[in-house]
Z-matrix of the N, CA and C atoms (Angstrom, degrees):
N
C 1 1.448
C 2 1.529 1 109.10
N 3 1.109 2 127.38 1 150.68
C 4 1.432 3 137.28 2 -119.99
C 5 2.230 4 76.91 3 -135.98
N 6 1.044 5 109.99 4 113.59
C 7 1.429 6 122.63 5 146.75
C 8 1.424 7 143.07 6 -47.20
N 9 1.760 8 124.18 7 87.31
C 10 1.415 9 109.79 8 -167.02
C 11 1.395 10 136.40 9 -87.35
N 12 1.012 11 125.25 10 139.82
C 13 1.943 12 100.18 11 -164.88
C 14 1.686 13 103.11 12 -88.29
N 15 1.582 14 93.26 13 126.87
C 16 1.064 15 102.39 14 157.82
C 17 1.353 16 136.40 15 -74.69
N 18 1.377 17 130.11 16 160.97
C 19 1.218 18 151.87 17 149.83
C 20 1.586 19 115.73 18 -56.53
N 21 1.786 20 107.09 19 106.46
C 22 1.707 21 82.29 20 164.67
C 23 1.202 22 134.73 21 -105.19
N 24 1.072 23 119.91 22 148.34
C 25 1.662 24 123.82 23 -157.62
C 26 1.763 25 91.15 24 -77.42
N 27 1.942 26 95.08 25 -170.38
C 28 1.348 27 98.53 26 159.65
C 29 1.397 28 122.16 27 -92.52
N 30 1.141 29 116.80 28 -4.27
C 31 1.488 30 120.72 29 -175.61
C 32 1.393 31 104.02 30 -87.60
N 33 1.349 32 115.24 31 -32.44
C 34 1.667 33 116.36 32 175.38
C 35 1.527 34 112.28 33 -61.90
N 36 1.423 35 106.80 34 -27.78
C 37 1.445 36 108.03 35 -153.87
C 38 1.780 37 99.39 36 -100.01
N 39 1.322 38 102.38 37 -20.35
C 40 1.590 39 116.21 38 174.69
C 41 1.972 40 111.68 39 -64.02
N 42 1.364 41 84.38 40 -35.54
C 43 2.186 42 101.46 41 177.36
C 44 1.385 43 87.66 42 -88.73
N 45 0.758 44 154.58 43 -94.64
C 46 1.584 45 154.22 44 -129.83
C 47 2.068 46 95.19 45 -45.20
N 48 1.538 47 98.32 46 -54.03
C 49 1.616 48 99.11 47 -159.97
C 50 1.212 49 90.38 48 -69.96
N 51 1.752 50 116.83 49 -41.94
C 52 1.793 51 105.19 50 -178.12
C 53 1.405 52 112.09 51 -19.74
N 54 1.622 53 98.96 52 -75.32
C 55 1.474 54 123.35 53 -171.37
C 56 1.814 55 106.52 54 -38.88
N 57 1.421 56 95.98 55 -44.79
C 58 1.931 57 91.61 56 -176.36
C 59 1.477 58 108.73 57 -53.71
N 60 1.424 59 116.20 58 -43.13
C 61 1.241 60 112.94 59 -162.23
C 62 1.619 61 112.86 60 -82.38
N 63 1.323 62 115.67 61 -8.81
C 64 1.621 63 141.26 62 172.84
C 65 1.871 64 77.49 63 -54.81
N 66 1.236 65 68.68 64 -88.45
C 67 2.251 66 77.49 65 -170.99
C 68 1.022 67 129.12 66 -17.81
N 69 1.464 68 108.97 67 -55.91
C 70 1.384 69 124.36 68 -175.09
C 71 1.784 70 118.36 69 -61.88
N 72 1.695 71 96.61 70 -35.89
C 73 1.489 72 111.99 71 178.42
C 74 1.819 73 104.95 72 -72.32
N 75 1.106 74 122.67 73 -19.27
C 76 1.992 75 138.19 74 -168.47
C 77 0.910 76 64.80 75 -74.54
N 78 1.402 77 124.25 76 -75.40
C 79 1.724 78 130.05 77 -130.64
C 80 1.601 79 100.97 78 -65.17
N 81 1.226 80 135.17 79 -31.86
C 82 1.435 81 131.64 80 -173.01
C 83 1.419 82 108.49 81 -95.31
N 84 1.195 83 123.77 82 -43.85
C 85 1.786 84 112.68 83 161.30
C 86 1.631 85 113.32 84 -69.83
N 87 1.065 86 133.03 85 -25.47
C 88 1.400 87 120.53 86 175.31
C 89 1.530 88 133.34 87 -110.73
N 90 0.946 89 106.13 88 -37.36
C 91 1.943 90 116.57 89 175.56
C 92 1.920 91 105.37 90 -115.38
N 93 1.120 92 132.08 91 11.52
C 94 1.374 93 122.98 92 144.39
C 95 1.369 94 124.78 93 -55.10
N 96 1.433 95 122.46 94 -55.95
C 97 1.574 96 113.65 95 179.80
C 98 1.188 97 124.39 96 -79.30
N 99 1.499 98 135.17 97 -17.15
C 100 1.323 99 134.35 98 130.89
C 101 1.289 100 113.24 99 -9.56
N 102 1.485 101 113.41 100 -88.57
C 103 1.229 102 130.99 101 -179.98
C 104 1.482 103 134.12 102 -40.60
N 105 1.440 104 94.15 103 -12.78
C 106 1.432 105 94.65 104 170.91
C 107 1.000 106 147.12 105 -87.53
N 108 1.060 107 90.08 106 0.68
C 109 1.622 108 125.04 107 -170.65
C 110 1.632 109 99.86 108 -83.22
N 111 1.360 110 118.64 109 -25.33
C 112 1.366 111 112.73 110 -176.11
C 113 1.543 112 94.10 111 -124.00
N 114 1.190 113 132.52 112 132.85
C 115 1.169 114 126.84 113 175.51
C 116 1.313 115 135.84 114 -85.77
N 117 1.638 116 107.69 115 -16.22
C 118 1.057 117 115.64 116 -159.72
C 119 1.560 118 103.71 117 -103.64
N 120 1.483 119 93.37 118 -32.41
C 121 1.879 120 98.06 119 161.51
C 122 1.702 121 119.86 120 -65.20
N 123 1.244 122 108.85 121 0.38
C 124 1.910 123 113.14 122 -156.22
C 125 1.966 124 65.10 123 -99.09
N 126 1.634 125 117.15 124 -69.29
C 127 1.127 126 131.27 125 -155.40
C 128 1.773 127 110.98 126 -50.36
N 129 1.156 128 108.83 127 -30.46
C 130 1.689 129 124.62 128 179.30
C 131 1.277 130 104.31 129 -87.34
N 132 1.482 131 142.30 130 -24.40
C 133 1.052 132 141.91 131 -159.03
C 134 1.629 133 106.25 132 -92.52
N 135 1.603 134 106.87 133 -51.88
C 136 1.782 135 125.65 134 154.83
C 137 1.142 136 112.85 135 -43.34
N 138 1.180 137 134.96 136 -30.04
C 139 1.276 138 127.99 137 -148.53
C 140 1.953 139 90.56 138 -111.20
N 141 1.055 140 119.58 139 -14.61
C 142 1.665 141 117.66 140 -141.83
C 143 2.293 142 66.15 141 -116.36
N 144 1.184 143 118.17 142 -35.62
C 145 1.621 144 111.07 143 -170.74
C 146 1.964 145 102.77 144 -86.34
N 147 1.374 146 106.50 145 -11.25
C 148 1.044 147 107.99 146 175.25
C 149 1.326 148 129.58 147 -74.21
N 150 1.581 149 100.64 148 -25.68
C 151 1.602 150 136.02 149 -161.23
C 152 1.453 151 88.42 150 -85.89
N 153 0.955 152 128.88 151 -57.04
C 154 1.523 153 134.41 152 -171.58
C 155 1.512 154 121.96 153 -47.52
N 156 1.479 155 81.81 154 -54.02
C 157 2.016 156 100.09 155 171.64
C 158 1.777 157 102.26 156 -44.30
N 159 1.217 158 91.22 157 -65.48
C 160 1.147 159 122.06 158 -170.44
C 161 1.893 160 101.54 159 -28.50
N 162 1.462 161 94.98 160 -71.43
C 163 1.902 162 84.07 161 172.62
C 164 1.579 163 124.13 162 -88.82
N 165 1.227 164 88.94 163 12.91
C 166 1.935 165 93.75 164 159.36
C 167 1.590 166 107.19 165 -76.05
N 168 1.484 167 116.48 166 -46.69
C 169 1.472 168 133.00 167 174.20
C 170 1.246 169 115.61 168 -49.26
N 171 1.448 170 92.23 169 -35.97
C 172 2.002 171 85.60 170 -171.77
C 173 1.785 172 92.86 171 -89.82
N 174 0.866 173 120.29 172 -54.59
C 175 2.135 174 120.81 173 -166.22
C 176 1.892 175 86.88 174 -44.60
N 177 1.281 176 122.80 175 -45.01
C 178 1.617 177 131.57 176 -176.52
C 179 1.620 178 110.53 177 -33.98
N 180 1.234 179 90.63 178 -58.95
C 181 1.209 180 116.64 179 -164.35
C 182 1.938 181 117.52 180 -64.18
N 183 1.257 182 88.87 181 -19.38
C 184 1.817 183 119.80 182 178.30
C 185 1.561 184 122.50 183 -95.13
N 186 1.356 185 108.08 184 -9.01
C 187 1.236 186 121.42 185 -161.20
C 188 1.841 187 106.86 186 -94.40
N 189 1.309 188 118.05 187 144.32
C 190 1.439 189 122.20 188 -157.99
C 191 1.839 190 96.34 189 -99.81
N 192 1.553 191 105.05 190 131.04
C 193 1.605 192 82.16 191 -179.48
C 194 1.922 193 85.65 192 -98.86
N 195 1.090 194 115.86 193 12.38
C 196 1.747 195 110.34 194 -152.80
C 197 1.866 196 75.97 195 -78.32
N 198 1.314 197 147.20 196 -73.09
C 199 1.283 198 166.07 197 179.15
C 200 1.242 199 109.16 198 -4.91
N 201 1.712 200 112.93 199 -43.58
C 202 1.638 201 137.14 200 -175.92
C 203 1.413 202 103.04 201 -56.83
N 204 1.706 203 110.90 202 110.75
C 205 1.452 204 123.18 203 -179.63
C 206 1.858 205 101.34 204 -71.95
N 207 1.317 206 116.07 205 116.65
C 208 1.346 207 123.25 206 175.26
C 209 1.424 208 122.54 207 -15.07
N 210 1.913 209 113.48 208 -44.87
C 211 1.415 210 91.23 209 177.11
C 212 1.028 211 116.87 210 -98.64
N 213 1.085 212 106.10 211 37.01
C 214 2.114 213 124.08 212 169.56
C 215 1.247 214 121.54 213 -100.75
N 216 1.460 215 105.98 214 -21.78
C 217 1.453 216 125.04 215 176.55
C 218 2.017 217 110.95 216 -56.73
N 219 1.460 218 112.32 217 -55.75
C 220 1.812 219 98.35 218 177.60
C 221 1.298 220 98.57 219 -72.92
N 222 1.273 221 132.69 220 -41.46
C 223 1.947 222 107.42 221 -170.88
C 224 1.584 223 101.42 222 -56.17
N 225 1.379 224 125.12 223 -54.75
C 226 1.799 225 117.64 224 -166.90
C 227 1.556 226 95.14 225 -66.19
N 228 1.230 227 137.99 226 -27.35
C 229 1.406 228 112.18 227 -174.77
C 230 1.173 229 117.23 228 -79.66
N 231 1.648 230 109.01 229 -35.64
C 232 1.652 231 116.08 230 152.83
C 233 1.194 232 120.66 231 -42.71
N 234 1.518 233 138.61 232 -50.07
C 235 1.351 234 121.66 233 -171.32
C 236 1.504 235 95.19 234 -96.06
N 237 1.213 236 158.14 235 -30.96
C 238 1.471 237 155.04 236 172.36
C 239 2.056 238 90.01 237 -47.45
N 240 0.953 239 127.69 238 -51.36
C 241 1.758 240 119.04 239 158.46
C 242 1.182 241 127.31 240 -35.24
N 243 1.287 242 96.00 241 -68.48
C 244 1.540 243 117.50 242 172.78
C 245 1.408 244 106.02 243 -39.72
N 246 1.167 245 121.38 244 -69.68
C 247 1.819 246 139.33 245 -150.92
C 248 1.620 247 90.55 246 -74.75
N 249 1.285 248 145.05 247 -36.45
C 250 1.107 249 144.72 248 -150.21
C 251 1.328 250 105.49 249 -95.31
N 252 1.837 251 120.34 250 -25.70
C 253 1.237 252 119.16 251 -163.77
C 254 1.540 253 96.37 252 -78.30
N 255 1.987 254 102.75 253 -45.72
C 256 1.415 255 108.11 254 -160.79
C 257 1.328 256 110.25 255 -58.37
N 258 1.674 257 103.95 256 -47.00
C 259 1.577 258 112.32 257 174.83
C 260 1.399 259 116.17 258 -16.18
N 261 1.219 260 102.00 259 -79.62
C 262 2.131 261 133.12 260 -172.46
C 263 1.691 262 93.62 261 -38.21
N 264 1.498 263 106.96 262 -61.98
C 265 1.733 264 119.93 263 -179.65
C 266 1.678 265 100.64 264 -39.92
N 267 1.561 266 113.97 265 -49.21
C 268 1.662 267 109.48 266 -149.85
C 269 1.650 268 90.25 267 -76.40
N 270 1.592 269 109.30 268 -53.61
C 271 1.926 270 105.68 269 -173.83
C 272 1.081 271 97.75 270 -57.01
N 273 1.034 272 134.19 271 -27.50
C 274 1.824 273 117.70 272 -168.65
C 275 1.389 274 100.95 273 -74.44
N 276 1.398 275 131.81 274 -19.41
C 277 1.160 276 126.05 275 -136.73
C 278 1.652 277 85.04 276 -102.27
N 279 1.831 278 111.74 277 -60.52
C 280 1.286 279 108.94 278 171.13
C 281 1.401 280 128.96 279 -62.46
N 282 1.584 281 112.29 280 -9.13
C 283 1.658 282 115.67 281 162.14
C 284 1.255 283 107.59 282 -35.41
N 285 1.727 284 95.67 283 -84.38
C 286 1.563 285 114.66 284 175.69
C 287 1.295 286 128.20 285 -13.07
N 288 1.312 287 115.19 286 -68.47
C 289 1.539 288 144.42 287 155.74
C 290 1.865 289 115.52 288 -15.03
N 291 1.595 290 91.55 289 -68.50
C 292 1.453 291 87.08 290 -179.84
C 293 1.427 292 123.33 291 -93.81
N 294 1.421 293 103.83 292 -1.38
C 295 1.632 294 111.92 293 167.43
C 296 1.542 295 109.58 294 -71.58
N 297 1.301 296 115.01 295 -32.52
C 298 1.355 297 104.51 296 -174.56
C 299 1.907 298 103.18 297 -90.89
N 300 1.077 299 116.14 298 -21.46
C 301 1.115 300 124.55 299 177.70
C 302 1.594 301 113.21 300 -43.08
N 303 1.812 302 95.61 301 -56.96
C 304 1.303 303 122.81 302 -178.57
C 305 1.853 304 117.91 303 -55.33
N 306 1.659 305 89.78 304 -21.21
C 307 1.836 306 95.86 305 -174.64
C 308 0.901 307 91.96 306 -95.51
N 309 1.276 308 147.12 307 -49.07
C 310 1.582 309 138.74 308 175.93
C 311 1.560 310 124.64 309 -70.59
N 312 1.149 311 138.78 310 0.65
C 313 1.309 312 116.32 311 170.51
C 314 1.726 313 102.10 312 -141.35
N 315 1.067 314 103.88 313 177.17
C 316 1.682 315 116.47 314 -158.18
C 317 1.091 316 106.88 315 -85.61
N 318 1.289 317 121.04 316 164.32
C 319 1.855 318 134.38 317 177.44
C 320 1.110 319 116.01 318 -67.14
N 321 2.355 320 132.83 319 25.25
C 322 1.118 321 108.15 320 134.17
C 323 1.361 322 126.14 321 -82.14
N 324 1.297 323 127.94 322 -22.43
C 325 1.034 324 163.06 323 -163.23
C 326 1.190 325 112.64 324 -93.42
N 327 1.023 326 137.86 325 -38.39
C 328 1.908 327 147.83 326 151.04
C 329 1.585 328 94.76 327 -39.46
N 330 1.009 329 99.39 328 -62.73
C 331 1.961 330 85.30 329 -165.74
C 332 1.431 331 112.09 330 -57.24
N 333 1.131 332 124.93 331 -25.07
C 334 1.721 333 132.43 332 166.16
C 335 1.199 334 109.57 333 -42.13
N 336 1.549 335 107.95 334 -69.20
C 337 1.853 336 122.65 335 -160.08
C 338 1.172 337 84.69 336 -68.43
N 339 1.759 338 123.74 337 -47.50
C 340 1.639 339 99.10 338 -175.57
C 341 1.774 340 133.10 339 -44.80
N 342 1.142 341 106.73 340 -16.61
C 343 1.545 342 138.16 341 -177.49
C 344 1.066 343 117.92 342 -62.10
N 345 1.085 344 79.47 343 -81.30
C 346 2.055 345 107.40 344 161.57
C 347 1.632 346 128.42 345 -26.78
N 348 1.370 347 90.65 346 -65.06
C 349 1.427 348 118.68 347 147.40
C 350 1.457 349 135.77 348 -22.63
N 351 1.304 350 96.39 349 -56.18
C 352 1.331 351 122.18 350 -177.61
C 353 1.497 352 113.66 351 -72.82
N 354 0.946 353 126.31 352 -49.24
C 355 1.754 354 153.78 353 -169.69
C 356 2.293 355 84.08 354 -70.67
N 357 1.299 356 103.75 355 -47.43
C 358 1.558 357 75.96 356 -162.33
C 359 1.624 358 103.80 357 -79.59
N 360 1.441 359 136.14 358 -19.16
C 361 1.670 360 142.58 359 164.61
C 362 1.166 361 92.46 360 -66.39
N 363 1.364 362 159.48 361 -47.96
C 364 0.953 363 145.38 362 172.09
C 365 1.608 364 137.17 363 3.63
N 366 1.386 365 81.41 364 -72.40
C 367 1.718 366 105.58 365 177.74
C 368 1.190 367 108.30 366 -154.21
N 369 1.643 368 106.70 367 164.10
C 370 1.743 369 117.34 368 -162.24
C 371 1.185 370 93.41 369 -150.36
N 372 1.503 371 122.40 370 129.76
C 373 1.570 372 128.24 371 141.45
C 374 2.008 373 117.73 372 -9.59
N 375 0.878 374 118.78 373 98.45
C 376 1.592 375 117.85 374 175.31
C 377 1.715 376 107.41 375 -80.24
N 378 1.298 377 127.92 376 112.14
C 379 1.165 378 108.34 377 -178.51
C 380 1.220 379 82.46 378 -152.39
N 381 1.859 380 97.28 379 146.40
C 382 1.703 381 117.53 380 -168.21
C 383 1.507 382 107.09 381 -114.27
C-alpha cells in the first residue's frame, strides 16, 4: 500500500513544535551541564536547535488559518499562547547562554555565538 502525502494543518503544526519545545526543555534540564564542559559542542548544539525553529518559522508562516474549523479556533488560540510564552522563555533562555558565552571566551569563538545569534533575530513566530 502506497503512502499519501498529507497536508499539514495548523493544528498539526501547533503539536509537532509543541513536541520541539518538549525537547528543547529535556535538553536544558538534562544534557545542558554535560555540555558545558565542551563549549563548542553546547555552541553547535544551540545553533543546530536554532536551525530547527528556524524551519518551524518558515512552514508557520505558510500555514492557512482560513481551513481552521470554528470550534478549533479557542484550542489553537489557546496553544498559539501557550507556544509563544514558552518560545520567548526558550530564546531568552539561549540569549543568556550565548551572552555569557560571549564574556567568557575569546574572538575565535565570538564569531560562532555571533552566528548563533544571528539565526535566533532571524525569524519570529508571526501570529495575529
Amino acid at each position: 500500500m502506497q503512502e499519501k502525502d498529507m497536508i499539514l494543518t495548523l493544528k498539526d503544526w501547533i503539536k509537532s513544535f509543541w513536541e520541539l519545545q518538549e525537547d528543547d526543555i529535556r535538553f536544558f534540564l538534562e544534557d545542558f551541564k554535560e555540555l558545558m564542559r565542551d563549549p563548542k559542542a553546547l555552541l553547535d548544539e544551540l545553533k543546530f536547535r536554532m536551525k530547527r525553529r528556524r524551519a518551524f518559522y518558515n512552514i508557520f508562516k505558510h500555514l492557512s488559518w482560513r481551513d481552521l474549523p470554528v470550534k478549533e479556533l479557542d484550542w489553537v488560540q489557546q496553544k498559539m499562547d501557550e507556544l509563544l510564552a514558552r518560545e520567548s522563555l526558550i530564546t531568552e533562555t539561549v540569549n543568556k547562554i550565548l551572552n555569557i558565552m560571549s564574556e567568557v571566551f575569546f574572538d575565535d569563538e565570538l564569531e560562532e555565538i555571533k552566528k548563533a545569534k544571528k539565526i535566533l533575530e532571524e525569524d519570529r513566530i508571526i501570529y495575529h
